[in-house]
C-alpha positions as CSV (number, residue, x, y, z in Angstrom):
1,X,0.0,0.0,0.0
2,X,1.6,3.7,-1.2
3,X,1.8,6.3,1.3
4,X,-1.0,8.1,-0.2
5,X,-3.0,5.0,0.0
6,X,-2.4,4.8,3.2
7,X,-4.0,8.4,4.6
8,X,-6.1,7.6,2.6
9,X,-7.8,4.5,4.0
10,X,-7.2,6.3,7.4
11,X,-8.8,9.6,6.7
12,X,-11.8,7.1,5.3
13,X,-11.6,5.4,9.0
14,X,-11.7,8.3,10.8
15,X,-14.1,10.1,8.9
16,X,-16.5,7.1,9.1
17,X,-15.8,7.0,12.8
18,X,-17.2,10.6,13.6
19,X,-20.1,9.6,11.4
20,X,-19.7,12.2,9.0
21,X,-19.9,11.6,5.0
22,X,-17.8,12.7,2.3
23,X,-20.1,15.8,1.9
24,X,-19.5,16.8,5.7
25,X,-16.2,16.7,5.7
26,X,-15.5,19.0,2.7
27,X,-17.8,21.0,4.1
28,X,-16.2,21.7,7.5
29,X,-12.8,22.0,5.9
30,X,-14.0,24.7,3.6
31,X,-14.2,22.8,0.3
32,X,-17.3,23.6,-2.4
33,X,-17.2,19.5,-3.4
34,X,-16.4,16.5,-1.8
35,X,-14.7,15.1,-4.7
36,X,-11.2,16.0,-3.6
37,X,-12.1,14.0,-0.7
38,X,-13.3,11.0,-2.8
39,X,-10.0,11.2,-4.5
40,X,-8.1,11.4,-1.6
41,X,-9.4,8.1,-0.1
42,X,-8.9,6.6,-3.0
43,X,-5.2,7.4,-2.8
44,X,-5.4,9.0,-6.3
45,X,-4.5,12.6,-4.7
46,X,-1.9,14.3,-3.4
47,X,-2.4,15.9,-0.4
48,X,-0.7,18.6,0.8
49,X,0.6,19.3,4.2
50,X,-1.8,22.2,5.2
51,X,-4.8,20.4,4.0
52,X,-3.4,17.1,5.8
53,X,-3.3,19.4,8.9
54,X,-6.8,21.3,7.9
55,X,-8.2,17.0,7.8
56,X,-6.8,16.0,10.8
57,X,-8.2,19.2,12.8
58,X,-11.7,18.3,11.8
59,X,-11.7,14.4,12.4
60,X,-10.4,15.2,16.1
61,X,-6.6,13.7,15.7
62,X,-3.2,13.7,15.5
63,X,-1.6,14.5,12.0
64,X,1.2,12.1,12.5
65,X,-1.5,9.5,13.0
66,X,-3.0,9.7,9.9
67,X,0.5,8.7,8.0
68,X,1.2,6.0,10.8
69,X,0.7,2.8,11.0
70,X,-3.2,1.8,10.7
71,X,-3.6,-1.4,13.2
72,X,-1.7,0.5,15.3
73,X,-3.4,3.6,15.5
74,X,-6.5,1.9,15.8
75,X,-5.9,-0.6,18.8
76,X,-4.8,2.6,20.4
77,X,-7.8,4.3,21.4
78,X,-9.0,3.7,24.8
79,X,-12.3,2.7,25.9
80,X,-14.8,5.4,26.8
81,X,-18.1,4.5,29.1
82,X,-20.7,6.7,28.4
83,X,-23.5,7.4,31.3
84,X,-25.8,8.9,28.6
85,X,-24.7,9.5,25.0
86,X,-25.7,12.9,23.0
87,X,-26.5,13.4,19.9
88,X,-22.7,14.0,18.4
89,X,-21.3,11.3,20.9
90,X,-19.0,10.6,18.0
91,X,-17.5,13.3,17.7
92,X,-17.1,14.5,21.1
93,X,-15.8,11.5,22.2
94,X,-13.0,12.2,19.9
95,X,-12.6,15.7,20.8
96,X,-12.5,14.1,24.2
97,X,-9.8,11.6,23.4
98,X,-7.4,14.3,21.3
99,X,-8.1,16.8,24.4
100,X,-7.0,14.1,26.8
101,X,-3.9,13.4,24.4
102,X,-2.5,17.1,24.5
103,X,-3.1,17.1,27.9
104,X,-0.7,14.2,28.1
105,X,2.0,15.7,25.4
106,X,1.8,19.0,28.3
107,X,3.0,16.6,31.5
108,X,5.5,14.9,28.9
109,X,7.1,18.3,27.3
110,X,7.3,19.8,31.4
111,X,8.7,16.3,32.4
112,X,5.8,16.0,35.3
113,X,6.5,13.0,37.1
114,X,3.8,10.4,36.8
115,X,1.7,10.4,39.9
116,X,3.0,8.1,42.5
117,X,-0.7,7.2,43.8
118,X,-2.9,5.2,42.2
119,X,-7.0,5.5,42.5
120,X,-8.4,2.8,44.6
121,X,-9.9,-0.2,43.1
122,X,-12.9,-2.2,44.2
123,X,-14.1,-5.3,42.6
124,X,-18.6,-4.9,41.9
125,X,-20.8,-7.2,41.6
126,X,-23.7,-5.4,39.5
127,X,-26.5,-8.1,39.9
128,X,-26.0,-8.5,44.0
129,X,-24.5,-5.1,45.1
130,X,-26.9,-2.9,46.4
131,X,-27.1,1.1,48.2
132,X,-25.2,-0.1,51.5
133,X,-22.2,-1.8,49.8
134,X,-21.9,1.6,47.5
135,X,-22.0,3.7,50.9
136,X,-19.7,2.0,52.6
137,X,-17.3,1.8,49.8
138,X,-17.8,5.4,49.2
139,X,-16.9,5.9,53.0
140,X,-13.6,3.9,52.5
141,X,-13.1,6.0,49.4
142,X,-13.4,8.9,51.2
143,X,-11.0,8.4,53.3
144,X,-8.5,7.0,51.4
145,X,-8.7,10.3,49.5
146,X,-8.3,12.8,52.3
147,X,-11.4,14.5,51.4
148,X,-12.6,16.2,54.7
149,X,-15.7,16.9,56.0
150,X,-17.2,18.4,52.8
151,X,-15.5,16.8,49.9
152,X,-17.2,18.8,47.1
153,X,-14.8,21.3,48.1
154,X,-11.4,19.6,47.7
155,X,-12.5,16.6,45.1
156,X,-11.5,17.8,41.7
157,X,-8.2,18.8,43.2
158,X,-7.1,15.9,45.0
159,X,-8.0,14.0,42.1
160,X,-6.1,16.2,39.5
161,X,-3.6,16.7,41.5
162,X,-2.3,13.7,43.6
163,X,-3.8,11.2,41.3
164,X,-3.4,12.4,38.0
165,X,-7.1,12.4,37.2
166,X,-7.3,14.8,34.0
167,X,-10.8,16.9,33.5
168,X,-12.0,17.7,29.7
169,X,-14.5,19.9,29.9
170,X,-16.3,20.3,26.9
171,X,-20.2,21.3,25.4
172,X,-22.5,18.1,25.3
173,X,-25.3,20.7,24.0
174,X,-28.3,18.0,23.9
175,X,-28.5,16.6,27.5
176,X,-25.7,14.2,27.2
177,X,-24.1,13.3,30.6
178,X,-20.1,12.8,31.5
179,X,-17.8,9.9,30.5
180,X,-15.1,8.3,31.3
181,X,-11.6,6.7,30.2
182,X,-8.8,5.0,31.4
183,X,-5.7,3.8,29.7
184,X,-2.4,3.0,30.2
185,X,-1.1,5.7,27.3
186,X,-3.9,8.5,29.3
187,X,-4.3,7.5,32.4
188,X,-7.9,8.1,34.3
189,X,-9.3,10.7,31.9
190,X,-13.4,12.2,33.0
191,X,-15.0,14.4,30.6
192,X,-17.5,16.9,32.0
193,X,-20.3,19.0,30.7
194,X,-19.8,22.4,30.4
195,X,-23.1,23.3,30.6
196,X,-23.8,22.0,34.2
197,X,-23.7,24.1,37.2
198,X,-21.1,23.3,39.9
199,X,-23.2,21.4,42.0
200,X,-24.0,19.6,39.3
201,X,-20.4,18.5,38.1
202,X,-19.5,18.1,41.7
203,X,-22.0,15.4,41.5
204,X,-20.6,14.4,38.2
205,X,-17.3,14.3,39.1
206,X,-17.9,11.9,42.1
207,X,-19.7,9.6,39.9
208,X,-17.9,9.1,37.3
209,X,-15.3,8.4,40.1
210,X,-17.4,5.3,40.8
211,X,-16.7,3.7,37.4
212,X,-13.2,4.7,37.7
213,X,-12.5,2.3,40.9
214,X,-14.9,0.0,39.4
215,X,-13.8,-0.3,35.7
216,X,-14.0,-3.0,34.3
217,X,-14.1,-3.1,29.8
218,X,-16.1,-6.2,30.4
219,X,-18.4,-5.6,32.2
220,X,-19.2,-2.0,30.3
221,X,-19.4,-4.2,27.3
222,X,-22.3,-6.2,28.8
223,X,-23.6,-3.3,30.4
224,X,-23.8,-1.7,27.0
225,X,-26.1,-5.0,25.9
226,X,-27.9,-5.0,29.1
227,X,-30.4,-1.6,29.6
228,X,-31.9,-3.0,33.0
229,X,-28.3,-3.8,34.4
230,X,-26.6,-0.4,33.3
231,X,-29.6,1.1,34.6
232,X,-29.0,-0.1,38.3
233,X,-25.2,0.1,38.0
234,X,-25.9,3.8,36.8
235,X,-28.0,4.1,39.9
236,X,-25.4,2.4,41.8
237,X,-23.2,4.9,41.0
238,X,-25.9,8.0,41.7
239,X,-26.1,6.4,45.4
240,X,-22.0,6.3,45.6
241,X,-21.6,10.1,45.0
242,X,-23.9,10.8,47.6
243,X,-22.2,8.8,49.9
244,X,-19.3,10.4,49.0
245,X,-20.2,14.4,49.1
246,X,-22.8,13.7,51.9
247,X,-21.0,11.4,54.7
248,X,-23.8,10.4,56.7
249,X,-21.9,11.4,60.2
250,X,-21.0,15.2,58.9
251,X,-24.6,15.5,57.8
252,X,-26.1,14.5,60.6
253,X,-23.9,16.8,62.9
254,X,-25.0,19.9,60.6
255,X,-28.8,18.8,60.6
256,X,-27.9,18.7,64.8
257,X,-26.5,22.2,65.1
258,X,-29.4,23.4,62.8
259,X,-31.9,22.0,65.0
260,X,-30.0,23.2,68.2
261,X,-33.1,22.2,70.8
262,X,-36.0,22.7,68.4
263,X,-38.0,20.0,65.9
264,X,-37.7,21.7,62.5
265,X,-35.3,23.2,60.0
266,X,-36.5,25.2,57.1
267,X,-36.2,25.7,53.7
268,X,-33.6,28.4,53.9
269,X,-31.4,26.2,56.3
270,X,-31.3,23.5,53.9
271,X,-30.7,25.5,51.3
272,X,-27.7,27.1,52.9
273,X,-26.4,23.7,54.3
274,X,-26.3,22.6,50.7
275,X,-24.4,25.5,49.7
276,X,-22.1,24.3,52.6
277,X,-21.8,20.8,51.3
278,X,-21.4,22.1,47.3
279,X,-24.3,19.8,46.3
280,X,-27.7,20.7,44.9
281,X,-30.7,21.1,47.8
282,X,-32.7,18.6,46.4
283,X,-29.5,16.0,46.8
284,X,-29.4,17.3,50.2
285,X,-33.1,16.3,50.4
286,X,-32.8,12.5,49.5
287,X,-29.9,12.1,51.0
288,X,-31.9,13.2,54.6
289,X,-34.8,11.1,53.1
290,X,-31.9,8.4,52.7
291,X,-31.0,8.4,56.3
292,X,-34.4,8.3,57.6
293,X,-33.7,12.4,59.1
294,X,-37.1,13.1,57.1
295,X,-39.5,10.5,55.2
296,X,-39.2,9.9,51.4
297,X,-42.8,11.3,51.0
298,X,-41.9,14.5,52.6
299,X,-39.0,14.9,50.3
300,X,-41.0,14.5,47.3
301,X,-43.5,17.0,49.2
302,X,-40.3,19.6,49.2
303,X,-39.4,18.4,46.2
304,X,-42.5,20.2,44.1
305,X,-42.9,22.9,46.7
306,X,-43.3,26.3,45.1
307,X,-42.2,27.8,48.1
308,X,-39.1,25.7,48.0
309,X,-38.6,26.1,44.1
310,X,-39.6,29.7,44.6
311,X,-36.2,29.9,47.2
312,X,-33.8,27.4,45.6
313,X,-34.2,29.5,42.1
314,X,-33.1,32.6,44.1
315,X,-30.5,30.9,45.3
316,X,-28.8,29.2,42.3
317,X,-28.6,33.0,40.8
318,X,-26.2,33.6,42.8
319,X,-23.9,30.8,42.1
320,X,-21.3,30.9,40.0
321,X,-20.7,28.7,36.1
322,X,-19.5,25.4,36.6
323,X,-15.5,24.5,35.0
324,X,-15.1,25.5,31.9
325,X,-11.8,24.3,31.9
326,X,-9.3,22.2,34.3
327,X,-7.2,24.4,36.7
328,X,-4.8,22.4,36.3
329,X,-4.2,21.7,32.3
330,X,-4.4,25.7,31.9
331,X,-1.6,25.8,34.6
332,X,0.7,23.3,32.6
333,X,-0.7,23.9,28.9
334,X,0.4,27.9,29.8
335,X,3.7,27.3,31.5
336,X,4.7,25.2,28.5
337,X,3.9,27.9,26.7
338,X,5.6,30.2,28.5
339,X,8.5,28.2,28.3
340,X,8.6,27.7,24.9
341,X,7.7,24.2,24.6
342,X,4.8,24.7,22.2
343,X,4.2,27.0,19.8
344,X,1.4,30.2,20.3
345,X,-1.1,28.6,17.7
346,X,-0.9,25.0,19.5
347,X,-1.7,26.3,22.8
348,X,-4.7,28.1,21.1
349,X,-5.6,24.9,20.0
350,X,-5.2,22.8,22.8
351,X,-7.6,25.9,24.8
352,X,-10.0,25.6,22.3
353,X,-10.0,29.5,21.4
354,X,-9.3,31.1,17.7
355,X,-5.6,32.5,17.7
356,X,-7.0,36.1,17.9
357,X,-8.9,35.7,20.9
358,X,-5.4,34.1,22.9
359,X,-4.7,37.2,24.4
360,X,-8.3,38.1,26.1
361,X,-9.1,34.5,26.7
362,X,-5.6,35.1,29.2
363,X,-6.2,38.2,30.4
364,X,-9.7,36.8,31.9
365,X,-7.7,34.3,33.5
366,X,-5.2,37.0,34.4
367,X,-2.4,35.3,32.5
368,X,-0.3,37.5,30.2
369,X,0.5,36.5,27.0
370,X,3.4,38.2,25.8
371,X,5.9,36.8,28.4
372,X,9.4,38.3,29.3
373,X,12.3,36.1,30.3
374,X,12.8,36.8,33.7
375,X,14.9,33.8,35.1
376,X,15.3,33.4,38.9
377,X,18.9,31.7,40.2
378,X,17.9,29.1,42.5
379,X,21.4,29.2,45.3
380,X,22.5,25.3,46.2
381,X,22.9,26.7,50.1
């Protein structure tokens, strides 16, 4: 097989992949016809190096992977589990993947020593597990992890940070949930909706952590055949992060100072306390309900309060977007950057932001742009 034979049959791959045809393709490169296309995975065409590059943008990959070796390539691409898959799962899932892939070339280029602890790992049984062996493993997860009293608080960081978790955090427009991947080229990789408020990818965030210490390709593979069993290990997985971000001893302590000598708490109080513990109200509700501190019928009572939706609206104003972007790839993607590493127009790229808009995407991050070398001698004494 020529060379040009070759990119081509992978172009055709990839394309085919992202469920685009020939027509879409042309079209979001900029072409009037897709016949150049056609030609192109026929390996009749030449292809130049910008419109290799121009390709290779659009199907969500590496350039060098599109003139590499095809099995290869192919058996390389990790596994992603999917709580609920939108509309353009295809190509967001790629997006996902190349994201997760830069973020990885950033650690490699700053020679960022691979994170010495690993997540933990608990065997699950989907047909026999049930709520109280998800608590209790979300208790010895807890631990483990050094999360605190509220863990909302500290769990992206810990995760990112000590265990090398990376965050994507990208647009899944149609009601599509978070994923997750793990690889030995990637490591433990969660992609997050932009869209959802931080309450709502603290929640996320701890259940996606649930398939992370539970993965197992095998068992997502029958899960994927199975809708009644990845229905109940999806709700296993709901009932883990609220173990997780709502320890039943720390809740129970707040409800106790709340109550301080009287019966009741109110709407307000619950509100605030789940402002304390960085969850939504409502999951501050069930979990109550949960631990027998109210009765499931008066939490679905609250639940379609107007009073209560009245309050909770007011409140959620005033609370800010969710991640748009990890903390912590921004950190490394812009000191490689400032260190000459990569290149202005890849670290564009790997933000996600048109080369134009580099400098005020910074500046709202309070980064500079235009970087002087200012060295600092570090003394041996």
């Amino acid at each position: 097989m020529t060379v040009k034979e070759t990119i081509g049959k992978r172009i055709k791959e990839e394309r085919t992949r992202l469920n685009l045809s020939q027509e879409d393709l042309a079209q979001k490169i900029g072409w009037k016809e897709h016949v150049k296309i056609s030609s192109i995975e026929r390996g009749e065409r030449d292809i130049k190096a910008w419109e290799l590059s121009k390709i290779a943008s659009v199907l969500k990959i590496d350039m060098n992977k599109l003139m590499g070796d095809l099995s290869s390539c192919e058996a390389s691409l990790p596994f992603v589990f999917w709580r609920r898959k939108p509309k353009r799962h295809e190509e967001i899932q790629a997006e996902f993947l190349k994201k997760s892939e830069d973020y990885s070339l950033v650690e490699r280029l700053l020679k960022v020593e691979k994170k010495e602890r690993k997540l933990p790992h608990e065997d699950l049984n989907v047909n026999s597990a049930n709520d109280a062996d998800v608590y209790r493993m979300a208790a010895s997860v807890r631990d483990q992890l050094g999360l605190g009293k509220f863990p909302a608080k500290s769990l992206a960081q810990i995760l990112e940070d000590i265990y090398g978790v990376k965050f994507i955090i990208e647009d899944l427009d149609d009601g599509g949930s978070a994923a997750t991947s793990i690889s030995s080229s990637l490591g433990p990789c969660i992609l997050l909706n932009c869209n959802e408020v931080p309450w709502r990818q603290h929640f996320s965030i701890a259940h996606e952590l649930f398939h992370l210490i539970t993965w197992n390709e095998c068992l997502f593979q029958i899960l994927h055949e199975n809708s009644l069993l990845h229905e109940k290990n999806e709700r296993l997985a709901e009932s883990f992060a609220a173990g997780l971000l709502l320890p039943e001893e720390n809740v129970r302590d707040e409800i106790a100072k709340l109550l301080a000598g009287t019966t009741s708490i109110n709407y307000v109080e619950i509100i605030s306390l789940s402002r304390q513990f960085e969850v939504s109200a409502l999951a501050l509700i069930y979990r109550m309900a949960n631990l027998q501190i109210i009765s499931w019928s008066k939490a679905k009572e609250i639940n379609v309060d107007p009073e209560f939706i009245r309050l909770n609206t007011l409140a959620n104003q005033s609370r800010k977007r969710g991640l748009l972007l990890s903390d912590r790839f921004l950190r490394l993607s812009y000191q490689a950057y400032a260190t000459g590493k990569i290149s202005r127009a890849k670290f564009a790229k790997m933000l996600g932001v048109p080369l134009i808009d580099l400098g005020s995407v910074l500046e709202e991050r309070g980064l500079v742009e235009d970087i002087e070398s200012c060295e600092i001698e570090i003394s041996n004494s």
